[in-house]
KOLPAMI-864901 format. One record per residue: residue in three letters; x, y, z of N, C-alpha, C in turn. Coordinates in pm, whole numbers, plus 50000, padded with zeros to 5 digits. Example, Ala and Ser with C-alpha at 12.3 -4.5 7.8 and 13.67 -1.06 7.14 Angstrom:
BEGIN
ALA513194943150780512304955050780513204967050780 SER512854977550708513674989450714512905000350787 
//
This chain:
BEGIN
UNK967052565795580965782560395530965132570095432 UNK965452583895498964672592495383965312594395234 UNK966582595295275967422590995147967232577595042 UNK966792568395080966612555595017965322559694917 UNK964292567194988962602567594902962842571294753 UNK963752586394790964282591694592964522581794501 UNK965912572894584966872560494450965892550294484 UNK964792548594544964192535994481962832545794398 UNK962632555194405961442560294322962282565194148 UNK963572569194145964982567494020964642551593984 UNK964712541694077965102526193999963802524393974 UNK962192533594014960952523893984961322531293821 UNK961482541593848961252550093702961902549293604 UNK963252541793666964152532793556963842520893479 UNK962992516493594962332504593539961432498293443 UNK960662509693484959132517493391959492520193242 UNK960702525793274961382531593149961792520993078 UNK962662516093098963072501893036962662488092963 UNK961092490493045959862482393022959262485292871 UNK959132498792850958302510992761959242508792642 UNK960932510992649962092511992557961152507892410 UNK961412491592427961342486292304960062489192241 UNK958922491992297957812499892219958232511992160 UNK958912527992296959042531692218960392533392074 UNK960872522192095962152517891982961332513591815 UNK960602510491863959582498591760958422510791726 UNK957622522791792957482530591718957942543891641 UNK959022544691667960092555591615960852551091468 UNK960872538691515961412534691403960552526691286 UNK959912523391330958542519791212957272526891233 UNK956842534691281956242545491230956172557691224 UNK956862561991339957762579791298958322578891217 UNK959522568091158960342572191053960052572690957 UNK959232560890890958882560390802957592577490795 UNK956952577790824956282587190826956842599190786 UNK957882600390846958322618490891959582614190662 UNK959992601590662960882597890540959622607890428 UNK958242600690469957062602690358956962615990388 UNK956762622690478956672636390385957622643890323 UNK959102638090377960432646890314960032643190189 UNK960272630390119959862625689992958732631889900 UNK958032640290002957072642889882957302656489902 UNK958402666289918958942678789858959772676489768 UNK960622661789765961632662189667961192662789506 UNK962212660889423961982664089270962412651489199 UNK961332642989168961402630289083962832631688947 UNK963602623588969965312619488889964422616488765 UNK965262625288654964762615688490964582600788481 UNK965292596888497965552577788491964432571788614 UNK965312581088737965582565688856965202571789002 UNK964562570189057965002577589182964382589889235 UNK964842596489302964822613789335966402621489358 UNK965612633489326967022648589371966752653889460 UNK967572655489548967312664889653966812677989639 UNK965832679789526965562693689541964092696589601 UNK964202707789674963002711389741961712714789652 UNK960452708789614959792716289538958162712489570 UNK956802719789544955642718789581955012713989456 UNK955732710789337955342703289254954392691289255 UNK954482681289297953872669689353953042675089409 UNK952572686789504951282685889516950192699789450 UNK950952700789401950542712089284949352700789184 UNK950382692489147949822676489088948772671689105 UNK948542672589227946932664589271946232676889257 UNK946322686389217944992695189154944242692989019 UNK945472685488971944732678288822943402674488846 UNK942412675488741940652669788754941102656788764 UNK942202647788723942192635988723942552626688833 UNK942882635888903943512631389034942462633689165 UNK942012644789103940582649489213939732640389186 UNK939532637689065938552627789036938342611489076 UNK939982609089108940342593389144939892599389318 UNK940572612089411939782614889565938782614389561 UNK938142619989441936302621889470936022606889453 UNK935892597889380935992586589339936242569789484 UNK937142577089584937532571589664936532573089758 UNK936582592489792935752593389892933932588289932 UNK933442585989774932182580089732931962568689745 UNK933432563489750932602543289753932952544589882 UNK934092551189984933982550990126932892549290190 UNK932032563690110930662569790241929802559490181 UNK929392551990009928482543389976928802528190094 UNK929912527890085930252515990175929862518090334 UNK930432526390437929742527790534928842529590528 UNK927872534890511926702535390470925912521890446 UNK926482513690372925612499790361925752491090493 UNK927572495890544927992486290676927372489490797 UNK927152501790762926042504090880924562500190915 UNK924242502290758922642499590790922342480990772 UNK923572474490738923182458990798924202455490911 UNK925332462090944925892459991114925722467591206 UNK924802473791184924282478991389923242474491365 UNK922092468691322920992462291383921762450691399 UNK922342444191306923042425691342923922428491477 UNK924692435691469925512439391637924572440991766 UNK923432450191692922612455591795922002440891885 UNK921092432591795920252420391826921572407791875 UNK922662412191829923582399091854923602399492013 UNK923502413692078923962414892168922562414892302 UNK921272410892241920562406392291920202391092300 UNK920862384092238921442367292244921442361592348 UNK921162347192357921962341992501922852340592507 UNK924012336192574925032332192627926052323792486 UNK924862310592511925162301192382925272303792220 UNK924092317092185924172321892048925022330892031 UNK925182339892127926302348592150927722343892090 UNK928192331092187929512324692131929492317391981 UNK927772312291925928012302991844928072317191713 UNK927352329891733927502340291631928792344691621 UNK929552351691718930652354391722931762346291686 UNK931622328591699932452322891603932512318891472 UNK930962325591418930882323091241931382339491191 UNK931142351991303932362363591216933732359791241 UNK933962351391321935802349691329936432341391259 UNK935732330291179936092320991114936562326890961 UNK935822338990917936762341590777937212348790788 UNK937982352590891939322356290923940722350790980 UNK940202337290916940882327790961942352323490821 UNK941142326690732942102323590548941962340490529 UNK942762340290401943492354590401942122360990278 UNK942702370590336941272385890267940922382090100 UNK942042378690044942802377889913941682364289851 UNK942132354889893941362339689897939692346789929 UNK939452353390001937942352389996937462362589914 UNK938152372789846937422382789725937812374389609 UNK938692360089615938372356089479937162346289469 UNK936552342089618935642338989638934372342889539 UNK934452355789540933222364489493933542366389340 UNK934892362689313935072363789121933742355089095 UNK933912334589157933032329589136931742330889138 UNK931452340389196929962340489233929372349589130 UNK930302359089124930202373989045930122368888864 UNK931112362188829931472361388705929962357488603 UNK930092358188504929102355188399929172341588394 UNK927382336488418927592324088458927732311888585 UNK927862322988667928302320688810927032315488894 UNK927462316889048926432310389123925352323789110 UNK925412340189135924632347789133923542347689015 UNK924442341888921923562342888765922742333088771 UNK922862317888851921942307888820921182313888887 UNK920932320589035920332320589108919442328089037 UNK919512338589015918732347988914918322341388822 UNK918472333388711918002329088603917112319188689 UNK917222309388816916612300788852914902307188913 UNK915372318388952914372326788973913242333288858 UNK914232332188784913432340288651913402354988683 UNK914492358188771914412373488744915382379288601 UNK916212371288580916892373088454916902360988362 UNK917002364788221916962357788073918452355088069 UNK919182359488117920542354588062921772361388164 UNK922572354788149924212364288267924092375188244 UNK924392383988386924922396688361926282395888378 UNK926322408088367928282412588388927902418488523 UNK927812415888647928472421288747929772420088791 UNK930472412688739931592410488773932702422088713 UNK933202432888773934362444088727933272454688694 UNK932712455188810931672465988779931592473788933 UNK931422488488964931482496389055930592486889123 UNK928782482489119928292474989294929062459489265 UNK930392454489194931022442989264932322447089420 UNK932492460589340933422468789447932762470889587 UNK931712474189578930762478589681930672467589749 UNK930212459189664929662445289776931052437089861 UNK932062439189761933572433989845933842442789992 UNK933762455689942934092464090063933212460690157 UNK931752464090160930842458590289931232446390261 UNK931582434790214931872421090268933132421890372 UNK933972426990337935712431090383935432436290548 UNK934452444990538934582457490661933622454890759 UNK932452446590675931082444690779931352440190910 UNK932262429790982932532422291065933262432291186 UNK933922443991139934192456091178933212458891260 UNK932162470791196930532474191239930642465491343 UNK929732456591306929342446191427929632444991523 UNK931002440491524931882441191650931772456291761 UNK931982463591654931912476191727930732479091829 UNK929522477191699928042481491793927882469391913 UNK928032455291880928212448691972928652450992106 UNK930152456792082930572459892235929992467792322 UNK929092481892259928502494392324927052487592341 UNK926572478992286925212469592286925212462492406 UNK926322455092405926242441592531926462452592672 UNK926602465492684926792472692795925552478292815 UNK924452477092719923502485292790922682479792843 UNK921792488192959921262483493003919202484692971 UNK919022472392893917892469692778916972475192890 UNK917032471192989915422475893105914922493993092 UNK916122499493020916562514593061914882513192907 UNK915402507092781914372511492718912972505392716 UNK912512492992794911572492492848910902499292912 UNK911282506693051911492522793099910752530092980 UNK911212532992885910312543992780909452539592736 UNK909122526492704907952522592666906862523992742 UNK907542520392864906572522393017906022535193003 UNK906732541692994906342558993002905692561892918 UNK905282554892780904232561292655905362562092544 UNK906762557092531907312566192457907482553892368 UNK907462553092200906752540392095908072537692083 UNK907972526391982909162518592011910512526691895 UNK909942534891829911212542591747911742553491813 UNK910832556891887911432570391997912432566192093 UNK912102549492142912452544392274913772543492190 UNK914212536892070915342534292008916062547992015 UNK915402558091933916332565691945917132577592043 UNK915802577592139916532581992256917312573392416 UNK917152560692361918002554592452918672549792393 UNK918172535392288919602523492234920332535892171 UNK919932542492078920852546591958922112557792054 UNK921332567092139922302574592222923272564392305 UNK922752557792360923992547892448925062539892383 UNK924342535892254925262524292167926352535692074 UNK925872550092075926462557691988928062556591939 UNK928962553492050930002553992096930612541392010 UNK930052529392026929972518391946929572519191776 UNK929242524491766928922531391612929462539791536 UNK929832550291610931072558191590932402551091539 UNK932442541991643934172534491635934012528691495 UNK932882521791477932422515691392932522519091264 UNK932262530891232931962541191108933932542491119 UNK934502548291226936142550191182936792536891119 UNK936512528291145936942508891164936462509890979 UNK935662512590965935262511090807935682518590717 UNK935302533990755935332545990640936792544890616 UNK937612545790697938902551390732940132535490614 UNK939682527890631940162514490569939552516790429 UNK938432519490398937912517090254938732528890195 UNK939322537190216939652552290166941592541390070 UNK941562530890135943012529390108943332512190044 UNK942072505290030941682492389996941562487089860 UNK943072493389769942922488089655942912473789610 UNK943482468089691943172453689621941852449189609 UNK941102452589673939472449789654938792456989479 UNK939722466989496939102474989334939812465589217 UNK941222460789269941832455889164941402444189097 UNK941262433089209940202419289226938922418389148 UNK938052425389163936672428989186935992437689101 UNK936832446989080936722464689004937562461688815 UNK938712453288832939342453688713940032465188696 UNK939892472288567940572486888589939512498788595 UNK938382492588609937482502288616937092512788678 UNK937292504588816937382513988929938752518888975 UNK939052531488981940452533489035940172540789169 UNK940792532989268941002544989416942312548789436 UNK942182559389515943782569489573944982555789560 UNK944712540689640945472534589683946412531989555 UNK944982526989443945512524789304946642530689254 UNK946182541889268947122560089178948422553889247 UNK948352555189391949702554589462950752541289416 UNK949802531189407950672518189403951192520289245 UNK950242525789141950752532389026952102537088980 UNK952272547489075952842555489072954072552489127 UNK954102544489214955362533489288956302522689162 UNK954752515489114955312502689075955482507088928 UNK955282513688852954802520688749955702529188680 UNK955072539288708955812553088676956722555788751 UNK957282551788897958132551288929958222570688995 UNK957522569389004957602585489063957152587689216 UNK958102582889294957862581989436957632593289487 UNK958542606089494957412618189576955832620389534 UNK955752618889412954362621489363953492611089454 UNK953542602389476952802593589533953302592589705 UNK954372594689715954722605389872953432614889877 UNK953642627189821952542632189805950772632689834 UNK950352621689768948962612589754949042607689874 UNK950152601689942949952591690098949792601190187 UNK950472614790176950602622090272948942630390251 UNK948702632890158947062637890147946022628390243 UNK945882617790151945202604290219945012604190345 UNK946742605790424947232606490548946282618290591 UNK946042627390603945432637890613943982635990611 UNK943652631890495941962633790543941742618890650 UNK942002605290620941732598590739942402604090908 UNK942832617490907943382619791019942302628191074 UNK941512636690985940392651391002939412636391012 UNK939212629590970937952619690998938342613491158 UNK939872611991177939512601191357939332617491385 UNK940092630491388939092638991469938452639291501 UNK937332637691395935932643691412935232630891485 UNK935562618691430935282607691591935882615591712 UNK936772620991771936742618491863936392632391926 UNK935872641791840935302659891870933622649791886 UNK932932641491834931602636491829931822625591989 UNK932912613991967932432605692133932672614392216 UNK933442627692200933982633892322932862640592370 UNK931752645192323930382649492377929582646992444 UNK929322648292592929112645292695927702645592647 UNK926952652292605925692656492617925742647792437 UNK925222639392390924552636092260923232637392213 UNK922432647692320921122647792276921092653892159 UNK921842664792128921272668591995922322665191830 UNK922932653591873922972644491781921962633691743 UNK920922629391828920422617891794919252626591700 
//
């Protein structure tokens, strides 16, 4: 009998194992490999014609020291933080209040963010050509108003980029603060009011500390996606706006210079990696008082 406990605790662990396989089969091979392919690729030495040479070299990232290349990161990293930044300050109050709802508004809100995600990303930023273009629904509205004499050009202009990205990412936010929202417990900041404490204090030392966690995720769910979201610049932006994603797909479809843009992915790769850090060096903080 005592002999039997080992080979059936071998067959649970065989089992366990066996269960796990094809995950871990399915991430080794589509995203270790590819991964670990991208950084070999971006030591190699771009072929005259076609291709690459096996030669070892720091060239490619010697490359992204160009002003022009810093300038397309700096460029990226600015409509990121302009974009969170807007997704934040209209999806955590909309997450926040969604999640003081009843029952019934709750489900009927949550099925008007799920519904345009129903048709593809693509179909709804050409949505906004129409609206955007000279002439469009934005322009009557304005001219109907009499805030403007005639069309503008927003359309292929840096705030049409802006407004795609918070359109793209907002539903993100929400969700996020939502989930850390619908867990708290609202009586906790009644409680401070009780006590003398006004209603921006009560926010920020209860909702905003409790929901923090939800906001956080929130800010990674956004920043971390806008850093790599060229089709929104391409759509929307024209060639005006160029981000990292641009350079890269460039540089692929283009110029044909795959370590160089090995290179750029593996950077990219890098700073959205120092950003989930620092999410998770910030939720990992037991004590958030002297964040709020």
């Amino acid at each position: 009998m005592a002999k039997s406990v080992p080979s059936l605790k071998k067959k649970k662990a065989r089992g366990e194992f066996l269960t796990v396989l094809p995950l871990i089969l399915f991430t080794v091979l589509f995203i270790v490999g590819p991964l670990i392919y991208m950084v070999v690729l971006s030591f190699m030495t771009r072929a005259e014609t076609w291709g690459t040479l096996p030669e070892f070299t720091l060239k490619n990232y010697a490359d992204i020291g160009q002003p022009v290349y810093l300038e397309t990161f700096w460029q990226s990293l600015r409509l990121a933080v302009i974009s969170t930044v807007l997704v934040i300050a209209i999806g955590y109050p909309f997450g926040y209040f969604m999640a003081k709802l009843g029952p019934k508004w709750k489900k009927r809100t949550m099925l008007l963010l799920m519904i345009p995600f129903w048709t593809s990303s693509l179909i709804r930023l050409y949505g906004w050509i129409i609206i955007f273009r000279a002439g469009g629904v934005f322009d009557q509205i304005l001219m109907a108003l009499h805030i403007t004499s005639e069309p503008l050009k927003v359309l292929y202009t840096y705030p049409a980029v802006v407004v795609g990205m918070v359109y793209a990412l907002l539903p993100f936010m929400i969700f996020a603060v939502y989930s850390s929202a619908e867990k708290l417990d609202f009586s906790l900041v009644e409680a401070a009011r009780d006590l003398g404490a006004s209603p921006m204090k009560a926010f920020l030392t209860v909702s905003l500390k409790l929901t923090l966690p939800g906001l956080l995720s929130g800010v990674v769910l956004t920043f971390v996606p806008s850093m790599g979201l060229f089709f929104i610049a391409d759509i929307l932006g024209g060639n005006k706006v160029v981000l990292v994603g641009n350079l890269i797909q460039e540089q692929l479809m283009k110029a044909h210079n795959w370590p160089f843009a090995a290179a750029l992915s593996v950077v990219l790769l890098l700073l959205t990696t120092l950003i989930i850090w620092l999410y998770r060096k910030l939720s990992g903080v037991k004590d958030l008082e002297g964040l709020v």
